[in-house]
C-alpha positions in Angstrom: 35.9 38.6 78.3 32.1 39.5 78.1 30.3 42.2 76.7 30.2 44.1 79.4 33.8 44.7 80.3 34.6 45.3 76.2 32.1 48.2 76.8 33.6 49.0 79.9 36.9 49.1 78.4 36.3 51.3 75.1 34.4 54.1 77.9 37.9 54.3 79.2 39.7 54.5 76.3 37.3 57.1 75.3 37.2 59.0 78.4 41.3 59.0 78.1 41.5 59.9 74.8 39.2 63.0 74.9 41.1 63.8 78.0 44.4 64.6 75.8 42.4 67.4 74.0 44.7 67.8 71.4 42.9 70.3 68.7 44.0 68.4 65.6 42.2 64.9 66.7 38.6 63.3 67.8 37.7 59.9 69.1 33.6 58.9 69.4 32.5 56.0 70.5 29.0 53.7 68.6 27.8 50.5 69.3 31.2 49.1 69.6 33.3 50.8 67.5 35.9 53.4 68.8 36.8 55.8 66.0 39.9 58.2 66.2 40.0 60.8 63.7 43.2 62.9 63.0 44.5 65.7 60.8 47.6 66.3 60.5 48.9 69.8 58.8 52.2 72.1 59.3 52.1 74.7 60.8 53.3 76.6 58.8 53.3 76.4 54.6 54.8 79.1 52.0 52.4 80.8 49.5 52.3 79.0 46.7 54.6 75.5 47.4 52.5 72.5 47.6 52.8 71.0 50.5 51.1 67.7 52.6 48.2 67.0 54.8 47.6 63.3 56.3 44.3 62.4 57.3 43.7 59.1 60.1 41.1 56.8 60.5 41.5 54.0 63.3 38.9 51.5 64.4 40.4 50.6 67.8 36.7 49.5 69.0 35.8 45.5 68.3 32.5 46.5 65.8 33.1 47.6 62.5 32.1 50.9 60.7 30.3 50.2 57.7 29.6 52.8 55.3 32.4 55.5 56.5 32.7 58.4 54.9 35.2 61.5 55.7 34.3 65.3 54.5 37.4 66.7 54.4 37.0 71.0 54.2 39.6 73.8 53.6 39.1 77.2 54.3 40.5 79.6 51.6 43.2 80.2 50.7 43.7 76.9 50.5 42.9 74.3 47.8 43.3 70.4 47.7 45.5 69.5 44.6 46.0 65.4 44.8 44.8 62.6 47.1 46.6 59.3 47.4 44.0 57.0 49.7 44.6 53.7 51.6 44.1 50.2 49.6 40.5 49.8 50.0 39.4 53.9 50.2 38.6 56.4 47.3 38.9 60.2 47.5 37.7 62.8 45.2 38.5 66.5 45.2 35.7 68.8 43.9 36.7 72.5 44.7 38.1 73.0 48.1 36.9 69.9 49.7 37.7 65.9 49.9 35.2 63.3 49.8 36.8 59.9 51.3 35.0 56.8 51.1 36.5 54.1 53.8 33.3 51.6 52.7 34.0 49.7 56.0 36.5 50.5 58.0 37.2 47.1 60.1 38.0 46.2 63.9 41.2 47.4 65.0 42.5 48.8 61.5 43.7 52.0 60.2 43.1 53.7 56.9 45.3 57.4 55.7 44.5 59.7 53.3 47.3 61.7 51.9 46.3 65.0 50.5 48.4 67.6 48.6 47.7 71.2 49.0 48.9 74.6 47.8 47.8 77.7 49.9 48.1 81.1 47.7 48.3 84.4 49.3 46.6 87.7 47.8 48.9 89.8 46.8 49.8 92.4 49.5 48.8 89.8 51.9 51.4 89.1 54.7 49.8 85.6 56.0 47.1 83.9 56.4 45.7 81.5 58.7 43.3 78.4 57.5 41.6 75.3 58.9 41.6 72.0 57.3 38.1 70.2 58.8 37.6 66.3 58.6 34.4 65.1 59.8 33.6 61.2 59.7 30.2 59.3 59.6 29.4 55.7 59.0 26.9 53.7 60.5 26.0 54.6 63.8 28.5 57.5 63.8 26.2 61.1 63.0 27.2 64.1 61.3 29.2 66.3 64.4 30.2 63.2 67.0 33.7 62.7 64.7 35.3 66.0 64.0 38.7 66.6 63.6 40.7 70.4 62.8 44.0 71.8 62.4 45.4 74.9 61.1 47.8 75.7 58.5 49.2 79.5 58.6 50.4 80.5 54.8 53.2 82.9 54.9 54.7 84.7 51.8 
């Protein structure tokens, strides 16, 4: 297969994949590479019981991502607890964000992030809704073209 139809193929697969618009997932294409980014949270969480968040990386594109990185952002009143990352991948927590370093994130492979989090109500308060905000960039991916969202509603 030549260059031409791999390029023509990963347009497609882009061009169905945005078409799902599901709000908790991005794909964007580069030189190659087809990334999918995807948070997944619950909908719902109690006030003050940790629960779990999973963030997905795929390269389904034939080019690899060197230097990937993932800014992972919660809104209060959430707060990031623990991260257990993929063989290969490093998170840190500093305050109420993740840093996740993929380093490269190869041809048709898939790293996760698992991420435990504890959303506290005020007191008074009867819920609260919240996004959790993953955003990717690597080589040849800018900040903005691999965004994914989800929200988590915290309930007493």
């Amino acid at each position: 297969m030549n260059k031409f139809a791999f390029s023509a193929a990963a347009v497609l697969m882009l061009a169905a994949a945005l078409g799902c618009n599901d709000d908790d997932n991005d794909v964007t294409g580069s030189r190659g590479s087809l990334v999918s980014l995807d948070v997944d949270a619950p909908s719902f969480a109690q006030s003050g019981v940790e629960f779990g968040i999973q963030i997905n990386a795929a390269n389904v594109g034939f080019s690899n991502i060197r230097n990937g990185r993932v800014a992972i952002t919660f809104e209060t009143p959430l707060a990031p607890r623990s991260v257990d990352a993929s063989a290969g991948t490093t998170a840190t927590i500093s305050g109420s964000s993740v840093s996740w370093d993929l380093q490269t994130l190869d041809s048709n492979t898939r790293s996760n992030l698992d991420i435990r989090v504890i959303g506290t109500l005020s007191s008074g308060e009867s819920s609260r809704s919240a996004r959790v905000r993953a955003e990717l960039t690597g080589q040849g991916i800018s900040a903005g073209e691999a965004v994914a969202d989800d929200f988590v509603t915290i309930t007493p």
